[in-house]
N, CA, C and O atoms as a DFTB+ gen file, in Angstrom:
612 C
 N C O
     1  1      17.815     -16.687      -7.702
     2  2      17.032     -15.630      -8.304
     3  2      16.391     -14.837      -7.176
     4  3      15.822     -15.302      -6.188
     5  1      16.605     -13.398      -7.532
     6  2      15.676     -12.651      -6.342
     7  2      14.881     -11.841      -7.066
     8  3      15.398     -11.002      -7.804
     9  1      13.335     -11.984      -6.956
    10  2      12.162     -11.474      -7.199
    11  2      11.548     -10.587      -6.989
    12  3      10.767     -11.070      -6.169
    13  1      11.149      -9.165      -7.145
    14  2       9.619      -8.834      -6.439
    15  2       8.556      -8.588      -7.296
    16  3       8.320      -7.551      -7.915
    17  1       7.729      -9.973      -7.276
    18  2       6.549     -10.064      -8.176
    19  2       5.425      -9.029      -8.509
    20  3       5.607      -9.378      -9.675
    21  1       4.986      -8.612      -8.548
    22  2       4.293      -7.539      -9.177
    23  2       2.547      -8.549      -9.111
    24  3       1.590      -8.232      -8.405
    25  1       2.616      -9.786     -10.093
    26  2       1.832     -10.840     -10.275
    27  2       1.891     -11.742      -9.244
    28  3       2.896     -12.407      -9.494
    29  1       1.343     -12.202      -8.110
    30  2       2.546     -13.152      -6.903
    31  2       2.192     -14.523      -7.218
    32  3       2.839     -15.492      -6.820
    33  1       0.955     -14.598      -8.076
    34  2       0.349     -16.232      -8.769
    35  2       0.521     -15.992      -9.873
    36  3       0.197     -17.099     -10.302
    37  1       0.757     -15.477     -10.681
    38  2       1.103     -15.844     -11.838
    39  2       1.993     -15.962     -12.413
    40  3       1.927     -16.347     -13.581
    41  1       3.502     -15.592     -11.638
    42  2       4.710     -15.628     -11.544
    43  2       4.933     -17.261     -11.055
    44  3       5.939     -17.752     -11.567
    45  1       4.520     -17.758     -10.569
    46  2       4.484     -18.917      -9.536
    47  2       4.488     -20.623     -11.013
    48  3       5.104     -21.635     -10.679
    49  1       4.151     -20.607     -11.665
    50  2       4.838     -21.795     -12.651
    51  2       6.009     -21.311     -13.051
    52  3       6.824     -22.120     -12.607
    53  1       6.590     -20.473     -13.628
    54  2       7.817     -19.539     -13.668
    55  2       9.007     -20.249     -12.769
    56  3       9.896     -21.027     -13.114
    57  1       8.695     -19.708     -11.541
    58  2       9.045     -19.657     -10.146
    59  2       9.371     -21.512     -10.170
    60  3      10.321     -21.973      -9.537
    61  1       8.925     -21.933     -10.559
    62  2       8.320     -23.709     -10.349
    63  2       9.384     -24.330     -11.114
    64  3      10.195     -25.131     -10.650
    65  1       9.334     -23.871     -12.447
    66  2      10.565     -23.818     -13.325
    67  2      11.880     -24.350     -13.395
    68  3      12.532     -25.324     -13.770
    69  1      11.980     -22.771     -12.623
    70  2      13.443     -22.305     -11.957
    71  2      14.005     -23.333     -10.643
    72  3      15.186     -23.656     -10.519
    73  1      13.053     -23.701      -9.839
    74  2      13.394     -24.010      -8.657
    75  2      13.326     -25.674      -9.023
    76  3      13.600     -26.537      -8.190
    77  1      13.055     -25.862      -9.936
    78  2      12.682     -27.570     -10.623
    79  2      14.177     -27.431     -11.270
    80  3      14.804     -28.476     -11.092
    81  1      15.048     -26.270     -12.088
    82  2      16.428     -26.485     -12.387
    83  2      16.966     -26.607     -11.731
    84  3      18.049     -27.043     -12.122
    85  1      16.841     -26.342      -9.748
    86  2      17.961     -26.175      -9.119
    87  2      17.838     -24.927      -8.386
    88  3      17.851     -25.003      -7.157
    89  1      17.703     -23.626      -9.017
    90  2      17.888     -22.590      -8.508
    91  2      17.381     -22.075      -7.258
    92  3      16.176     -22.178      -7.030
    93  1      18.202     -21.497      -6.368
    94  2      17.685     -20.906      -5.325
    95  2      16.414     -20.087      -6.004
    96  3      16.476     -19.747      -7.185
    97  1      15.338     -19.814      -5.238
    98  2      14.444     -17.995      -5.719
    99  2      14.092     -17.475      -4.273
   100  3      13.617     -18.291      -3.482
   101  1      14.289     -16.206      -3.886
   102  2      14.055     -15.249      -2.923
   103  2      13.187     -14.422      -3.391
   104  3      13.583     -13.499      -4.103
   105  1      11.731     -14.582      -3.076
   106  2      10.860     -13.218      -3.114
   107  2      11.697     -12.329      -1.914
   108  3      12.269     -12.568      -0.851
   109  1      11.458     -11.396      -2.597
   110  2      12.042      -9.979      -1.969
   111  2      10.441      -8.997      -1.563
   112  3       9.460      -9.273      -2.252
   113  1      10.341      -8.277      -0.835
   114  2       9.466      -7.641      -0.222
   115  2       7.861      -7.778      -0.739
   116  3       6.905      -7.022      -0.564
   117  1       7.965      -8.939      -1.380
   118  2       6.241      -9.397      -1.316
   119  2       6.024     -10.866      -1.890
   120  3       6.181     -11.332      -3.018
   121  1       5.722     -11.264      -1.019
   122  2       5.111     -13.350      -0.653
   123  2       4.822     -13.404      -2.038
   124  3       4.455     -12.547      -2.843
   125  1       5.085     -14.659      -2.130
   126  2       4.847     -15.291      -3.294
   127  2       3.217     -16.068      -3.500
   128  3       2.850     -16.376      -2.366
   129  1       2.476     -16.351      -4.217
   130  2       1.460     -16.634      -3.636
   131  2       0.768     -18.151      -4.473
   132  3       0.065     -18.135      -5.483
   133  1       1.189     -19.299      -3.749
   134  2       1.195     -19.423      -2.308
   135  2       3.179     -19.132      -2.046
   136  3       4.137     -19.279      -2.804
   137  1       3.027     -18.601      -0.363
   138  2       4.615     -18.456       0.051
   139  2       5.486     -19.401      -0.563
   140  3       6.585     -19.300      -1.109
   141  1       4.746     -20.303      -0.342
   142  2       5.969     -21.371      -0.026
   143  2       6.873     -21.594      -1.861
   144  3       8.023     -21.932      -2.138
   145  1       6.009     -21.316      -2.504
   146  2       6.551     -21.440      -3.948
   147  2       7.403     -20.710      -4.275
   148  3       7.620     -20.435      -5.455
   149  1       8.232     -20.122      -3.036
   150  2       9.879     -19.511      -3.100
   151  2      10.315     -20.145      -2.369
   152  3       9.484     -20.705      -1.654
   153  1      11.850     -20.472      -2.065
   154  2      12.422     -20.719      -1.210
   155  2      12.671     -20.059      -0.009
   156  3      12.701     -20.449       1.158
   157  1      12.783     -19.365      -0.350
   158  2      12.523     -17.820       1.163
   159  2      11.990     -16.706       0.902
   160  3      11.856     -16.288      -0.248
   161  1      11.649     -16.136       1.866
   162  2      10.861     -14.489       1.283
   163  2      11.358     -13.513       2.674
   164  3      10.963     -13.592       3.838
   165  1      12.387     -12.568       2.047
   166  2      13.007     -11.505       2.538
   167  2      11.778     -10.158       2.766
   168  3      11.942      -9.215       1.992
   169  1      10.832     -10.060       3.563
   170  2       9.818      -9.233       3.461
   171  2       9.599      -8.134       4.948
   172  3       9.815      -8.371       6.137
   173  1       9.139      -7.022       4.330
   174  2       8.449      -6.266       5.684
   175  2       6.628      -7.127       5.799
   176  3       6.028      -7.833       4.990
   177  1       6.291      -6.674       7.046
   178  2       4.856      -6.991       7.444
   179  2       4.396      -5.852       6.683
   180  3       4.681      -4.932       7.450
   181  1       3.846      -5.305       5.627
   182  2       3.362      -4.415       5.433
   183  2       2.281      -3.963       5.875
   184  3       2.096      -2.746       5.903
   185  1       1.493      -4.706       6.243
   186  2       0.020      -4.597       6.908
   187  2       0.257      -3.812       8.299
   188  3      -0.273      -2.858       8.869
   189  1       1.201      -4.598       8.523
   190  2       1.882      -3.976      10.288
   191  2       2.537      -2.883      10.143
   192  3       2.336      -2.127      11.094
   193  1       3.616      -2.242       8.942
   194  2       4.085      -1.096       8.563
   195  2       2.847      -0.155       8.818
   196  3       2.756       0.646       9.747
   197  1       1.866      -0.398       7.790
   198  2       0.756       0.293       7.347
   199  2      -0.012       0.921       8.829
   200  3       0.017       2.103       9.174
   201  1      -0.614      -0.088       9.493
   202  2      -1.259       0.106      10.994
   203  2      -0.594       0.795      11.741
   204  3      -1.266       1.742      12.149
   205  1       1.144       0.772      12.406
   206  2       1.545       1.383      12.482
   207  2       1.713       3.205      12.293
   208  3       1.904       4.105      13.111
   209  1       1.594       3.189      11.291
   210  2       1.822       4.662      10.552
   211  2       0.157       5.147      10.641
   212  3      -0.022       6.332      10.359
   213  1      -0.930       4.439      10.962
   214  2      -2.100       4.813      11.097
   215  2      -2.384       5.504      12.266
   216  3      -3.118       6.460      12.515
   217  1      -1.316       4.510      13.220
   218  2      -1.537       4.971      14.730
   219  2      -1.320       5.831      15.058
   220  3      -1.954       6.626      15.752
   221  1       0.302       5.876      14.321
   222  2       1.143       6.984      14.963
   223  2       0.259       8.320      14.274
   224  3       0.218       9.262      15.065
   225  1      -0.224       8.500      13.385
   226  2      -1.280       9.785      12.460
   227  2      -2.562      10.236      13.386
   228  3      -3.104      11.315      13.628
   229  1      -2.795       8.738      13.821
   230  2      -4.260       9.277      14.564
   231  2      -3.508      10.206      15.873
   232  3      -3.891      11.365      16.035
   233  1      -2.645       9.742      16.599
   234  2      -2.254      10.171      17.684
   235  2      -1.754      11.166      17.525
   236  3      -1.854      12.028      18.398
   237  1      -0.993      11.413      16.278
   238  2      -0.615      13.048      16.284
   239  2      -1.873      14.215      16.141
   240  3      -1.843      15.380      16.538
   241  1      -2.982      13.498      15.439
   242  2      -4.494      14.661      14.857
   243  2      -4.485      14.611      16.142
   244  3      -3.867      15.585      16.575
   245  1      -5.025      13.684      17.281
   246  2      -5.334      13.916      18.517
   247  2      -6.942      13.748      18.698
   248  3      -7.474      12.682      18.387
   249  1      -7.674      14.806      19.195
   250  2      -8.592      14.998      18.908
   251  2      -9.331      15.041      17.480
   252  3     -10.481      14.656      17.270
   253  1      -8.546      15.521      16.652
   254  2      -8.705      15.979      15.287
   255  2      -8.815      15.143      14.033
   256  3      -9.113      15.467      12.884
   257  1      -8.481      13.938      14.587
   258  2      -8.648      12.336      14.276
   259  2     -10.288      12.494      13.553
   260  3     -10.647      12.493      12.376
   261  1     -11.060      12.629      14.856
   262  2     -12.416      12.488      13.987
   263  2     -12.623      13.354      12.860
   264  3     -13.165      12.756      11.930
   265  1     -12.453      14.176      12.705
   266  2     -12.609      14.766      11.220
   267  2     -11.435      15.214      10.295
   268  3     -11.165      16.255       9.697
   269  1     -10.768      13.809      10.452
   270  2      -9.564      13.782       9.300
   271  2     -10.471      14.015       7.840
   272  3     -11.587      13.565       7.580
   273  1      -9.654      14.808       7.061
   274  2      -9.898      14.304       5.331
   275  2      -8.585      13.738       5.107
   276  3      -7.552      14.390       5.262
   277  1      -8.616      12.681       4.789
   278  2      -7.533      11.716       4.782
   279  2      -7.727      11.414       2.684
   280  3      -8.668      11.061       1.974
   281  1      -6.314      11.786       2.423
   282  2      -5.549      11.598       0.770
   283  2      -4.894      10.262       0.938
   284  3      -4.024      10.130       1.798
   285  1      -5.243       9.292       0.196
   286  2      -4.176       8.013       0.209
   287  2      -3.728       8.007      -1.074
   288  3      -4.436       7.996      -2.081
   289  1      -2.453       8.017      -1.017
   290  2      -1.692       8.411      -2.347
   291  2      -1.160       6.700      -2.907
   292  3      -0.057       6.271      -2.566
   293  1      -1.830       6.117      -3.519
   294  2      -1.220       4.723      -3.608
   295  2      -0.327       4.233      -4.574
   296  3      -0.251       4.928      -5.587
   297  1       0.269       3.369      -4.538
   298  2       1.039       3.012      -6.319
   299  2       0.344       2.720      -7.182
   300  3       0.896       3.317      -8.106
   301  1      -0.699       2.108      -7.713
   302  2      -1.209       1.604      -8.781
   303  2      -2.731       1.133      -8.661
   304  3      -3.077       0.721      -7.554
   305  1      -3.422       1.147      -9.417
   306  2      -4.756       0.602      -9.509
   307  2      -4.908      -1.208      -9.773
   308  3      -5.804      -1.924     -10.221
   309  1      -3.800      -1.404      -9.340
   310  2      -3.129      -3.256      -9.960
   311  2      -3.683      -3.953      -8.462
   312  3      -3.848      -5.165      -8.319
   313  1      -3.896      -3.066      -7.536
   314  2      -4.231      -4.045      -5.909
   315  2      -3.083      -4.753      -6.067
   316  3      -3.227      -5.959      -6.268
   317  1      -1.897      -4.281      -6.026
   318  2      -0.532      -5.229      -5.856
   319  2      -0.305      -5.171      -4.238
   320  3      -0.080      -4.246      -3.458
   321  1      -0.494      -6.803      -4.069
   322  2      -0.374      -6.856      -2.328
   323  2       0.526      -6.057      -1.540
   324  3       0.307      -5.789      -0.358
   325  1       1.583      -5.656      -2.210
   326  2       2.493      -4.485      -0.658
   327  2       1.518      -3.560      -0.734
   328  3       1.098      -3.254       0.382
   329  1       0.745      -2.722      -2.071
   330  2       0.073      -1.633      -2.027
   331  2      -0.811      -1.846      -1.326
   332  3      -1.094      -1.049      -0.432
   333  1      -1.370      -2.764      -1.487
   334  2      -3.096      -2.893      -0.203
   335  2      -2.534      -3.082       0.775
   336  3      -2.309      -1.961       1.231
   337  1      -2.137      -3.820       1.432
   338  2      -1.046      -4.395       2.539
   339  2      -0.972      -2.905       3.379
   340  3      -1.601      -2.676       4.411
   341  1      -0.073      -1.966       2.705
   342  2       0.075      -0.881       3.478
   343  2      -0.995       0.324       3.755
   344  3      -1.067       1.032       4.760
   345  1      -1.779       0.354       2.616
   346  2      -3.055       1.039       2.524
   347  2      -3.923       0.557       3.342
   348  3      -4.386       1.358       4.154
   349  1      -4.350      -0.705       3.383
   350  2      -5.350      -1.049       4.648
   351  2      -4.734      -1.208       5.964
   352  3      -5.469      -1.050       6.939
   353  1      -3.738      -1.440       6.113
   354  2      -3.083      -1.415       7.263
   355  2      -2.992       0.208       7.834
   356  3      -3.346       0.592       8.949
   357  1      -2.585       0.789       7.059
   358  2      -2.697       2.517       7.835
   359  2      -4.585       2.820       8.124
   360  3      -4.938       3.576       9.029
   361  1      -5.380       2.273       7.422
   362  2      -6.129       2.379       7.486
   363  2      -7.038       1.811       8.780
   364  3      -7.888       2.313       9.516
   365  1      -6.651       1.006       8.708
   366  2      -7.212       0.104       9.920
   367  2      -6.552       0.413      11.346
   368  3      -7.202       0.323      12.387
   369  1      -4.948       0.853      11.293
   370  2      -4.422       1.317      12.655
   371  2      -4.951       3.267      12.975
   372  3      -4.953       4.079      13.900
   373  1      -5.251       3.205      11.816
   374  2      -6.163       4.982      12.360
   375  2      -7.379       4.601      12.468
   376  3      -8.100       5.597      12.520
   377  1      -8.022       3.550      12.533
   378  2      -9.477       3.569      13.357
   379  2     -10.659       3.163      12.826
   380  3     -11.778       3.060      13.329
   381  1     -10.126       2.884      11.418
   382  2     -11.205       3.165      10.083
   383  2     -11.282       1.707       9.666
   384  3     -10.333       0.982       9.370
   385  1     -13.011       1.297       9.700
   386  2     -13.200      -0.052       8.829
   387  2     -12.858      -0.397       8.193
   388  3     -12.514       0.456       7.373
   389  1     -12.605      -1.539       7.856
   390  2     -11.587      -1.914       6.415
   391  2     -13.022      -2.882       5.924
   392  3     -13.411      -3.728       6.730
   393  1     -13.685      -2.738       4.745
   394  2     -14.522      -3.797       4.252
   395  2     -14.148      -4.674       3.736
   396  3     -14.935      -5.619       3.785
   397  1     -12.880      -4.927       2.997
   398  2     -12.248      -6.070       2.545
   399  2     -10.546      -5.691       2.282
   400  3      -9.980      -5.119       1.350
   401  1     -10.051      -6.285       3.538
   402  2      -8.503      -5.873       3.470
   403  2      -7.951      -6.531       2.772
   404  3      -6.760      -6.785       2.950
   405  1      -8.628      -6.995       1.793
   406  2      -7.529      -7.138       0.404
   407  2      -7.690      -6.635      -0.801
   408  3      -7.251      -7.036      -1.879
   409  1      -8.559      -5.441      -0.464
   410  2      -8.684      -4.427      -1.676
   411  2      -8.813      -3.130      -1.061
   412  3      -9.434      -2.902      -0.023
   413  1      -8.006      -2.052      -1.971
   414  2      -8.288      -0.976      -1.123
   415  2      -9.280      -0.120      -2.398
   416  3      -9.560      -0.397      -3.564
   417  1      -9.632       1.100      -1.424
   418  2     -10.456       2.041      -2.623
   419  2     -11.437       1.546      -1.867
   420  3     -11.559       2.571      -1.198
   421  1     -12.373       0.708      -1.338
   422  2     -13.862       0.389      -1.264
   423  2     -14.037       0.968       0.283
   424  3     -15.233       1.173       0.491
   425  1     -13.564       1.155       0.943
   426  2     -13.817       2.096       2.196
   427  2     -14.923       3.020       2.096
   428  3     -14.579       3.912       1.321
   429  1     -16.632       3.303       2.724
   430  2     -16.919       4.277       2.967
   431  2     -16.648       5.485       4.248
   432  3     -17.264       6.492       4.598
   433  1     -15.590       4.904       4.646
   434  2     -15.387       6.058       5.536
   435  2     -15.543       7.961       5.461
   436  3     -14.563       8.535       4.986
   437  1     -16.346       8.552       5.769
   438  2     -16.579       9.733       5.301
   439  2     -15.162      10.612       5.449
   440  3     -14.946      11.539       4.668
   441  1     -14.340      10.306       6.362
   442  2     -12.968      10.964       6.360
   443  2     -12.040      10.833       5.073
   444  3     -11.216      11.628       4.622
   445  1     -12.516       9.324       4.537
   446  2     -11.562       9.393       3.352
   447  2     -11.941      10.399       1.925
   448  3     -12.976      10.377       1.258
   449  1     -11.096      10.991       1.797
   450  2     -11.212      12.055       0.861
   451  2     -11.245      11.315      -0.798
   452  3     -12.054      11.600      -1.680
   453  1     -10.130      10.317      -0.887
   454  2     -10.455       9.204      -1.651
   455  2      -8.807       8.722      -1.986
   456  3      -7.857       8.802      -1.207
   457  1      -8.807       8.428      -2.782
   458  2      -7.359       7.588      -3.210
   459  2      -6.766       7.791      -4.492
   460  3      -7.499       7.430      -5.413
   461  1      -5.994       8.117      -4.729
   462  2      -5.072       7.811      -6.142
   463  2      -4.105       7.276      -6.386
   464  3      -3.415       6.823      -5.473
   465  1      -3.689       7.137      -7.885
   466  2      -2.605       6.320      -8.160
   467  2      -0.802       8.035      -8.273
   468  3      -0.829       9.203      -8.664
   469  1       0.367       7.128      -7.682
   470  2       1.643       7.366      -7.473
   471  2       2.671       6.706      -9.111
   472  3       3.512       7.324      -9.764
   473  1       2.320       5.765      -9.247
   474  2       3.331       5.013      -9.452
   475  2       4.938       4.709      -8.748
   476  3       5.989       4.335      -9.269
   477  1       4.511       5.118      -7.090
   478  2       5.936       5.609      -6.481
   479  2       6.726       6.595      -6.916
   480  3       7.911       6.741      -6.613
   481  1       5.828       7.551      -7.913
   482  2       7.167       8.650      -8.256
   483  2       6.550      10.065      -7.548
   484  3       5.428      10.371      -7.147
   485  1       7.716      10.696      -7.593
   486  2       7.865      12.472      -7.460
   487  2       6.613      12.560      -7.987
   488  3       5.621      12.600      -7.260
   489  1       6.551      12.598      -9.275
   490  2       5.966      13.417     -10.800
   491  2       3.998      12.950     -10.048
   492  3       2.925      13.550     -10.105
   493  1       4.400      11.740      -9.487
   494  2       2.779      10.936      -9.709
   495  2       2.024      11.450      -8.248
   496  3       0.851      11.688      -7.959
   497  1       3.138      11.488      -7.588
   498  2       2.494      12.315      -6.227
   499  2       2.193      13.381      -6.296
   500  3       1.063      13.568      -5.846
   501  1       2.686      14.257      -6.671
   502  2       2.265      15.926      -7.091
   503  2       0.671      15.772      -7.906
   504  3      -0.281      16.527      -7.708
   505  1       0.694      14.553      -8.883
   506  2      -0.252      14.961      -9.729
   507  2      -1.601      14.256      -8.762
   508  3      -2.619      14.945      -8.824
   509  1      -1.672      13.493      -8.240
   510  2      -2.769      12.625      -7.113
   511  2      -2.842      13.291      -6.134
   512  3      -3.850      13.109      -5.451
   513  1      -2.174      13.973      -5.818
   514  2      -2.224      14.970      -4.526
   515  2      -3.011      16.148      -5.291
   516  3      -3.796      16.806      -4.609
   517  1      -2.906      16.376      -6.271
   518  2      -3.403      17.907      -7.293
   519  2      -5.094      17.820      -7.101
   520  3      -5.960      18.595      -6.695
   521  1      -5.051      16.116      -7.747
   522  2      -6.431      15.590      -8.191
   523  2      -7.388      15.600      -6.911
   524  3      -8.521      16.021      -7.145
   525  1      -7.097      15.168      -5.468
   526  2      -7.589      15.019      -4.449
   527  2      -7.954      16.585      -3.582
   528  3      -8.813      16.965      -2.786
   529  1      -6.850      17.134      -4.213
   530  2      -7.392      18.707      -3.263
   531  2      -8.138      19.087      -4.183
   532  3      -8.428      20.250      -3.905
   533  1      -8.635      18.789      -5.140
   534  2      -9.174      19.673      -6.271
   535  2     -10.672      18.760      -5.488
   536  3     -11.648      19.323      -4.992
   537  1     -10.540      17.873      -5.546
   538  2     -12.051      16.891      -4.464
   539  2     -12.439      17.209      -3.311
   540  3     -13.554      16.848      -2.934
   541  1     -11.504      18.047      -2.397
   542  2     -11.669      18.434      -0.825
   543  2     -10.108      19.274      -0.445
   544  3      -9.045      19.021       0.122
   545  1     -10.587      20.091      -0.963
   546  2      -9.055      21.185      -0.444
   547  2      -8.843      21.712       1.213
   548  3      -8.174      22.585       1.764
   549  1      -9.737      20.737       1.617
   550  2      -9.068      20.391       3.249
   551  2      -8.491      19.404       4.198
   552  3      -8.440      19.326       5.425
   553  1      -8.082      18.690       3.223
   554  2      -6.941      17.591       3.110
   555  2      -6.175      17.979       4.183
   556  3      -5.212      18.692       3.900
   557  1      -6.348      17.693       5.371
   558  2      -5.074      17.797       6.573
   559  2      -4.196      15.979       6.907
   560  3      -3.343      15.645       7.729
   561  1      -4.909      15.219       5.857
   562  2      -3.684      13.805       5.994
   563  2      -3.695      13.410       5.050
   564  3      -4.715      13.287       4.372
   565  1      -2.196      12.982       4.595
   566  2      -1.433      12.337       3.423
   567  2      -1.071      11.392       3.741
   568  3      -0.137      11.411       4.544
   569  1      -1.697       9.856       3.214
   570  2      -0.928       8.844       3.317
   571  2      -0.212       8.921       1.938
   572  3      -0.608       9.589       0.983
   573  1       1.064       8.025       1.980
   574  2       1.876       7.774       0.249
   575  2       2.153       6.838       0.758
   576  3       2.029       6.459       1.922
   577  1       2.756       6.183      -0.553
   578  2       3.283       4.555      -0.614
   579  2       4.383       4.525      -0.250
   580  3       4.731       3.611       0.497
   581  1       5.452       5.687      -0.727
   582  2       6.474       5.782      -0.559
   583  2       7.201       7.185      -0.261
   584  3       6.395       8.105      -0.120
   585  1       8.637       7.564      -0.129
   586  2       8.995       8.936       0.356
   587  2       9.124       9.584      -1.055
   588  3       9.380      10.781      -0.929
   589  1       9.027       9.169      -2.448
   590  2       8.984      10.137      -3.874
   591  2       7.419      10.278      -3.891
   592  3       7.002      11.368      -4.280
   593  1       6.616       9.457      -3.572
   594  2       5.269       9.943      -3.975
   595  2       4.781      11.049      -2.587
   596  3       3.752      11.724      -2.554
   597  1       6.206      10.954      -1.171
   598  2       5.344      11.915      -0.608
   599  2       5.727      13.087      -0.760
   600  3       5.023      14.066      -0.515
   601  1       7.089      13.132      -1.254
   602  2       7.700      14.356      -2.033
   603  2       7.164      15.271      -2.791
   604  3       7.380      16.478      -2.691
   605  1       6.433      14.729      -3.592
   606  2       5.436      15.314      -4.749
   607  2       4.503      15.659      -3.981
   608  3       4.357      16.872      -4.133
   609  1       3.589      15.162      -3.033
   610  2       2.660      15.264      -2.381
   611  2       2.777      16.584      -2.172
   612  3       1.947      17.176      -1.481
């Protein structure tokens, strides 16, 4: 069975199940929680994706870093671990406190302009991107979850 949990503990008696019949299970791009209650997990570091893409943002503003208004375009209001994962991770590699990197949204950073939900689509990026300039229509950084929500963006 190959997985990507949405729930990563509550999937996990399920998971227990399956692997009590025999069956292989592969979480696919997000840990099972706890890991080990898959047999393997095929995953990016998202946290490290995330930091990454923070860095490389701050270094392109340059100077201009300090007074980012920074849009984080996220998938869902669910705190589904790839979504925080990559959200605090960009967050934290552009410079910015993280108060609890396993939730995003609670940042007072004055750069952050604020956050919305994608659902990873076209349609959801256009409309969170709409909602956020309508909050600070000097939005010079877009984080997204993905390349349809930055499409819309």
């Amino acid at each position: 069975i190959l997985i990507t949990p949405s729930d990563t503990a509550g999937i996990v008696p399920t998971i227990q199940k399956a692997r009590d019949a025999g069956l292989l299970v592969i979480a696919l791009d997000t840990p099972l929680s706890p890991a080990s209650a898959a047999d393997m997990t095929f995953a990016t570091d998202n946290f490290k994706a995330g930091e990454m893409i923070g860095m490389w943002a701050k270094a392109k503003l340059g100077d201009k870093a300090k007074d980012a208004k920074i849009a984080l375009l996220d998938l869902s209001t669910s705190q589904i671990t790839v979504d925080v994962a990559r959200d605090q991770g960009f967050l934290k590699g552009f410079g910015i406190d993280l108060k609890d990197p396993k939730r995003m949204g609670d940042e007072t950073d004055p750069r952050i302009v604020g956050n919305d939900v994608t659902q990873g689509s076209e349609e959801g990026g256009r409309r969170a991107m709409e909602n956020l300039l309508q909050k600070d229509p000097e939005v010079n950084l877009v984080y997204t979850i993905n390349e349809p929500a930055a499409a819309g963006a």
